[in-house]
C-alpha positions as CSV (number, residue, x, y, z in Angstrom):
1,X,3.8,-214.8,87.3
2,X,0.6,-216.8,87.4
3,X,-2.8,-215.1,87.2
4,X,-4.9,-215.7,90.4
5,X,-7.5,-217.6,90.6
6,X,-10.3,-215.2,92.7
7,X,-13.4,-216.4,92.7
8,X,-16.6,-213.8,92.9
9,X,-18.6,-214.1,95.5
10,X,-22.0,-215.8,95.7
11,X,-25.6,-214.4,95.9
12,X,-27.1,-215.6,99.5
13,X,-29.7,-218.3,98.4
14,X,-31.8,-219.4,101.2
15,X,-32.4,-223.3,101.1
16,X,-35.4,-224.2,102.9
17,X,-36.1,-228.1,103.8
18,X,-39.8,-227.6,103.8
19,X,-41.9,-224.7,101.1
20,X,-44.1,-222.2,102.7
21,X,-47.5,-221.2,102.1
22,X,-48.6,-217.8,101.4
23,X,-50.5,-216.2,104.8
24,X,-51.9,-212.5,105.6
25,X,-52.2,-213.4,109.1
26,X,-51.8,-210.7,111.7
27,X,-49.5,-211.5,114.7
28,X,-47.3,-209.9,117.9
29,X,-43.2,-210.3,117.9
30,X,-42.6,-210.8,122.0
31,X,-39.3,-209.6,123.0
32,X,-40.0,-209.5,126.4
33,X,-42.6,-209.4,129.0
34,X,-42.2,-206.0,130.2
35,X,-42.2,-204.7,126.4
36,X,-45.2,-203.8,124.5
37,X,-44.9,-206.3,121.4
38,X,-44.4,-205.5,117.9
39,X,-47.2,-206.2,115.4
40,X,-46.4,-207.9,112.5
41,X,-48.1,-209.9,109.3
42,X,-46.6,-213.4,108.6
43,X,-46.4,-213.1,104.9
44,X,-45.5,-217.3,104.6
45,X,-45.3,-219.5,107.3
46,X,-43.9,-223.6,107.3
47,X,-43.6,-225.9,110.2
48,X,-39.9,-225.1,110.1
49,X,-40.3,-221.1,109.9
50,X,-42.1,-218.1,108.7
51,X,-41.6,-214.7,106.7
52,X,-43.1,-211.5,108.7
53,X,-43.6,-208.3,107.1
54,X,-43.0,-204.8,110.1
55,X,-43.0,-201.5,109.4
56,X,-39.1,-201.5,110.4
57,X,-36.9,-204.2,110.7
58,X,-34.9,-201.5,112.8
59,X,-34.8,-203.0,116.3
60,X,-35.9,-206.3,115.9
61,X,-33.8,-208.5,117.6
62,X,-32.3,-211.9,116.7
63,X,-34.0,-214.1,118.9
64,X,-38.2,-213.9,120.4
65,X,-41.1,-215.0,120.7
66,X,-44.0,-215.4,118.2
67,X,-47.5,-215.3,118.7
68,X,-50.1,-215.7,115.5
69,X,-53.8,-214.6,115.9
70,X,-55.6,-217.6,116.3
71,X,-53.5,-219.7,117.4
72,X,-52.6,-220.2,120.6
73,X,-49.2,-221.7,120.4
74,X,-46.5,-219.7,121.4
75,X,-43.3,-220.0,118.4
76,X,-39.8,-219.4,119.4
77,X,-38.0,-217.9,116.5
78,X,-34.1,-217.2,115.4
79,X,-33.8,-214.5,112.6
80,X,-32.1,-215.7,109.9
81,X,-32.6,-212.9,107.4
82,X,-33.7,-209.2,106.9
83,X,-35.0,-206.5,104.5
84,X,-35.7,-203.1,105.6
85,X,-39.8,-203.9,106.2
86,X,-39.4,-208.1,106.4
87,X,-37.4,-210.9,107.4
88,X,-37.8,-214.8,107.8
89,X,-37.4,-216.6,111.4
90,X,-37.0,-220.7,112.0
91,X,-39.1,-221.8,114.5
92,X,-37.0,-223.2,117.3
């Protein structure tokens, strides 16, 4: 009989088109409008996404709304990672 051939599996690398730069700016996670939102810190932030640091990633769902102090736009964001206190989102 042959050995098999099984191949170990891979560490998740997350392959980003554009780098991020380092923030500490305060923002809200909007899930909904008749929800109070979540505060959050985005820890690094690109034009294609952002990492946010909460106090629990319990909760957070996979899909909302981000809005940054000081800026008025309105981000929609897809999770695409977590960690128990932070996760990064792509903008939509």
């Amino acid at each position: 009989m042959g050995a098999l051939n099984a191949e170990k599996p891979q560490p998740f690398i997350a392959v980003r088109t554009l780098s991020r730069s380092p923030s500490q700016q305060p923002a809200m996670i909007v899930v909904a409008s008749n929800l109070p939102p979540i505060m959050c810190t985005v820890i690094d932030i690109s034009e294609a996404g952002a990492g946010l640091w909460v106090g629990s990633t319990f909760g957070i769902p996979d899909n909302f709304d981000l809005l940054i102090e000081g800026d008025s736009m309105k981000r929609a964001c897809r999770v695409t990672w977590k960690e128990t206190h932070k996760f990064g989102v792509q903008f939509k």
